[in-house]
KOLPA-511396 format. One record per residue (C-alpha): x, y, z; residue in three letters. Coordinates in steps of 0.02 Angstrom, whole numbers, plus 50000, padded with zeros to 5 digits. Layout:
N
XYZala/...
//
This chain:
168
541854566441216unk/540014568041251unk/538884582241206unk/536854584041302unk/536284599041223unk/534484602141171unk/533704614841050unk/531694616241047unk/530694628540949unk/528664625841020unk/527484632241094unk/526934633541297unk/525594624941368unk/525374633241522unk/526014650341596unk/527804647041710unk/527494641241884unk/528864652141962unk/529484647142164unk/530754658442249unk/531984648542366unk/533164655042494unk/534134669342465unk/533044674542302unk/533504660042213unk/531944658242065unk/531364643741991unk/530084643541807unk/529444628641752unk/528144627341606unk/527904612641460unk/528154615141294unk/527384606341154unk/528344604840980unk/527234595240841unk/527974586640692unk/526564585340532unk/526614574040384unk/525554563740261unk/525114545340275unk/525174534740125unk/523124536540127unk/523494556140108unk/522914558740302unk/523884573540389unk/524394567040537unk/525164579640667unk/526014570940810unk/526464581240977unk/527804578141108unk/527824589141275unk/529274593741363unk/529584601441563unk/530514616141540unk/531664621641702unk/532234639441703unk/533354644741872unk/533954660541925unk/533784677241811unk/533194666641675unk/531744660241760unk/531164680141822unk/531364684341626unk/530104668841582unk/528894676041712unk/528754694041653unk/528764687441455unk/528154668841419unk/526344666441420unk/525284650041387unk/525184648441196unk/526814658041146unk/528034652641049unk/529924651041138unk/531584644141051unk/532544635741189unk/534124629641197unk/534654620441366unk/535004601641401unk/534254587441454unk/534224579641625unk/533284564641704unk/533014562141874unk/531874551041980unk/531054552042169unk/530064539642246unk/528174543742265unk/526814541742427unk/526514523742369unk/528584518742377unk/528474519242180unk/530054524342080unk/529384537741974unk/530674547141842unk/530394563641750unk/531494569341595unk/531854588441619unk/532774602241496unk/533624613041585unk/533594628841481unk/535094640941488unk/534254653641329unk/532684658041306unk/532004669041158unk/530304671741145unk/529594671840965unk/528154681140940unk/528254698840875unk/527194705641026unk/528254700441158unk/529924705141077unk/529574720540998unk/529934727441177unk/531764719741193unk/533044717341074unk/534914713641084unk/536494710840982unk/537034694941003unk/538244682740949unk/537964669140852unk/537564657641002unk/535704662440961unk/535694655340782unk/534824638540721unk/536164624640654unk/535074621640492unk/535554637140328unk/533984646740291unk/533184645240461unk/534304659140559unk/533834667740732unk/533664686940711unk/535214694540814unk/534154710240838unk/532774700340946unk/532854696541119unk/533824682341173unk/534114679141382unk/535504670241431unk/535854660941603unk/537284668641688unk/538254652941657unk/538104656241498unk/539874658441360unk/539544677841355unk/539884688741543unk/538754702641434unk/537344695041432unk/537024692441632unk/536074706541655unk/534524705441583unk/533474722541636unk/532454726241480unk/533094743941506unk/534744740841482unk/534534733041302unk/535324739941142unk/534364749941022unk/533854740940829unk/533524750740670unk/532744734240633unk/530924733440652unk/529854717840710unk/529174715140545unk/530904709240472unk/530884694740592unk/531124679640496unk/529584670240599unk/
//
């Protein structure tokens, strides 16, 4: 048994770069930083930042363009692919990809327009650090759940929750 999955919570660096291909197919792409800080033993805080190419496809990647901007904060949850091409010069080049199947945005602005029940797909593995269910979450149509393929802000469910009881 093997498992690739992939779960970031980080901000974007740049707004998606979004290409349509034949037949309407869309494509988002946009890096994402997470940070890690902690302490030296000379009391320094040291803050160390990895980037990571995000790859939306499909519905997914129209959601990122109406609703991740450069400097938000998204949890994703997708996995991890490498692949390599050969640039002008005849050089192998390789570039380490997640390809994200859900996407919730984070900050209070841009959700407190969508929200959805959800399942517990959504939630973080770790106790005490728990995904709102009432927030947005988007869902590739691959995705474990047929109900959440369409993904028209219109056609969300209704909260008595309000954006201020967001955990984040």
């Amino acid at each position: 048994m093997s498992i690739n999955k992939v779960i970031l919570v980080g901000n974007v660096g740049k707004d998606p770069v979004v290409r349509y291909f034949d037949k309407g197919v869309a494509k988002a792409s946009f890096p994402l930083a997470t940070s890690e800080t902690y302490t030296n033993q000379q009391g320094e805080t040291i803050t160390s930042t990895e980037w990571h190419n995000i790859v939306l496809w499909r519905a997914l990647a129209e959601v990122a363009e109406k609703t991740v901007k450069k400097g938000s904060q998204v949890y994703i949850i997708g996995r991890i692919k490498t692949r390599s091409y050969v640039d002008k010069d005849g050089v192998n080049k390789y570039i380490t990809e997640i390809l994200a199947d859900t996407l919730l945005p984070l900050d209070k602005k841009q959700a407190a327009g969508y929200t959805n029940a959800q399942s517990g797909e959504g939630k973080a593995d770790s106790p005490g650090s728990e995904v709102n269910d009432q927030q947005a979450s988007y869902k590739s149509p691959g995705s474990d759940d047929p109900a959440e393929d369409d993904y028209s802000p219109g056609n969300r469910q209704g909260s008595d929750q309000g954006e201020d009881d967001l955990p984040f």
